[in-house]
C-alpha positions as CSV (number, residue, x, y, z in Angstrom):
1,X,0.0,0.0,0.0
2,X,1.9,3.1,-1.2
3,X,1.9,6.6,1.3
4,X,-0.7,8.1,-0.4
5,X,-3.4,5.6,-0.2
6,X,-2.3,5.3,3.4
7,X,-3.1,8.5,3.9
8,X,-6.4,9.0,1.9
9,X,-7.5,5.9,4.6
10,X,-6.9,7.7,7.2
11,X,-8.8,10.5,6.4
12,X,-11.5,8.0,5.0
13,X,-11.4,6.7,8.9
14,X,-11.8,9.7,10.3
15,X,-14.7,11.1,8.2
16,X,-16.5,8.0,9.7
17,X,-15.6,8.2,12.9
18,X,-16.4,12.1,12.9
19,X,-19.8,11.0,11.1
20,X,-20.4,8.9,14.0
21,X,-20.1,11.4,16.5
22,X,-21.8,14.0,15.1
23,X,-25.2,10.9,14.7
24,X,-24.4,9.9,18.3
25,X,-24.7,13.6,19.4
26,X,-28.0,14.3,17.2
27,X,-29.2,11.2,19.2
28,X,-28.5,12.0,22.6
29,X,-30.0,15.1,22.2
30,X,-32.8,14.0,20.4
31,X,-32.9,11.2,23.8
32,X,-32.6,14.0,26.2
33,X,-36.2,15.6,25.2
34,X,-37.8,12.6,25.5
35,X,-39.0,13.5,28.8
36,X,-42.2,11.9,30.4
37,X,-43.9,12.7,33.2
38,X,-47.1,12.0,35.3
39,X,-49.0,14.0,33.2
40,X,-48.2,12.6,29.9
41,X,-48.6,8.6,31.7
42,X,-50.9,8.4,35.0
43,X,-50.8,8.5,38.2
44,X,-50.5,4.9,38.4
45,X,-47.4,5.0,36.7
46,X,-45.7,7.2,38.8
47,X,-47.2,5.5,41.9
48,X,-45.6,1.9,40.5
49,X,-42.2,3.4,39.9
50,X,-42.4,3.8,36.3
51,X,-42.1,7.5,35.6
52,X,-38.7,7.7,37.8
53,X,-37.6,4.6,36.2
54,X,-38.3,5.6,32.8
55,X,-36.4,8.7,33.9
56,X,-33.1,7.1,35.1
57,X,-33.1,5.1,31.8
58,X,-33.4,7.8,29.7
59,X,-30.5,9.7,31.8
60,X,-28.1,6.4,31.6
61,X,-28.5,6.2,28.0
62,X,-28.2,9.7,27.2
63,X,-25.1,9.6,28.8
64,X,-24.0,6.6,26.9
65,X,-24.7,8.5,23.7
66,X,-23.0,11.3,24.9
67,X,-19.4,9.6,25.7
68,X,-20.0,7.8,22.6
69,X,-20.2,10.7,20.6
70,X,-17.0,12.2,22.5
71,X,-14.9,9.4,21.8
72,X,-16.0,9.0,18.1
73,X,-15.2,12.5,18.0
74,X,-11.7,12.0,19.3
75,X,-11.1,9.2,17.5
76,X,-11.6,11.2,14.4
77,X,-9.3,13.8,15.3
78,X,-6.6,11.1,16.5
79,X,-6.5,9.9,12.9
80,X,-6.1,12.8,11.7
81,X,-3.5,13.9,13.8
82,X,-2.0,10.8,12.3
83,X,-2.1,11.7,9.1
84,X,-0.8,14.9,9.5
85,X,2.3,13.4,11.6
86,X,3.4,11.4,8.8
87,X,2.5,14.3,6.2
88,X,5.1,16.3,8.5
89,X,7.6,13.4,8.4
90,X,7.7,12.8,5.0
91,X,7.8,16.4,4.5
92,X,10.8,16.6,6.5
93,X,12.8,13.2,5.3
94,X,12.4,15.1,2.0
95,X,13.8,18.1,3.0
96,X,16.6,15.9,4.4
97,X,17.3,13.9,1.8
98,X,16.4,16.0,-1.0
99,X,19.7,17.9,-0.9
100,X,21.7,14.9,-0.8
101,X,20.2,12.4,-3.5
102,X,18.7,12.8,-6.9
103,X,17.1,10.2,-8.5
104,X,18.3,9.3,-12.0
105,X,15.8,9.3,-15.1
């Protein structure tokens, strides 16, 4: 796999991963909203438990969205970090060995 195509994956990568994050973000806000209350069920559902229940769930997976989202994001900017690491290498072993080799046509 030559240095280029190396490098057009990692972006590739990334543009998922960022992809992912911004999803998992739409979602957890989207989870976050999804509040109900005695009013919207009955009062039997909040005297069985089920309102505060139905409210610690929704917090716990909210939350799950949420870190999923910041480490999809992170991972996305790790790649790219990546990339520009060895774009800043090769960069720099050019710069180095440009001056003392030509290649012959």
């Amino acid at each position: 796999m030559g240095f280029e195509v190396q490098r057009e994956a990692l972006e590739h990568d990334a543009k998922i991963w960022a992809e992912t994050g911004e999803v998992l973000s739409t979602s957890s806000s989207s989870a976050a909203g999804l509040d109900l209350n005695t009013i919207a069920l009955s009062v039997v559902a909040d005297a069985t438990g089920f309102t505060s229940a139905y409210g610690t769930i929704q917090d716990f997976v909210v939350g799950l969205l949420s870190e999923g989202s910041t480490a999809t994001s992170t991972m996305a900017a790790t790649l790219r970090d990546v990339k520009k690491q060895y774009e800043a290498d090769e960069a720099a072993a050019v710069a180095r060995i440009g001056a003392e080799w030509s290649p012959v046509e």
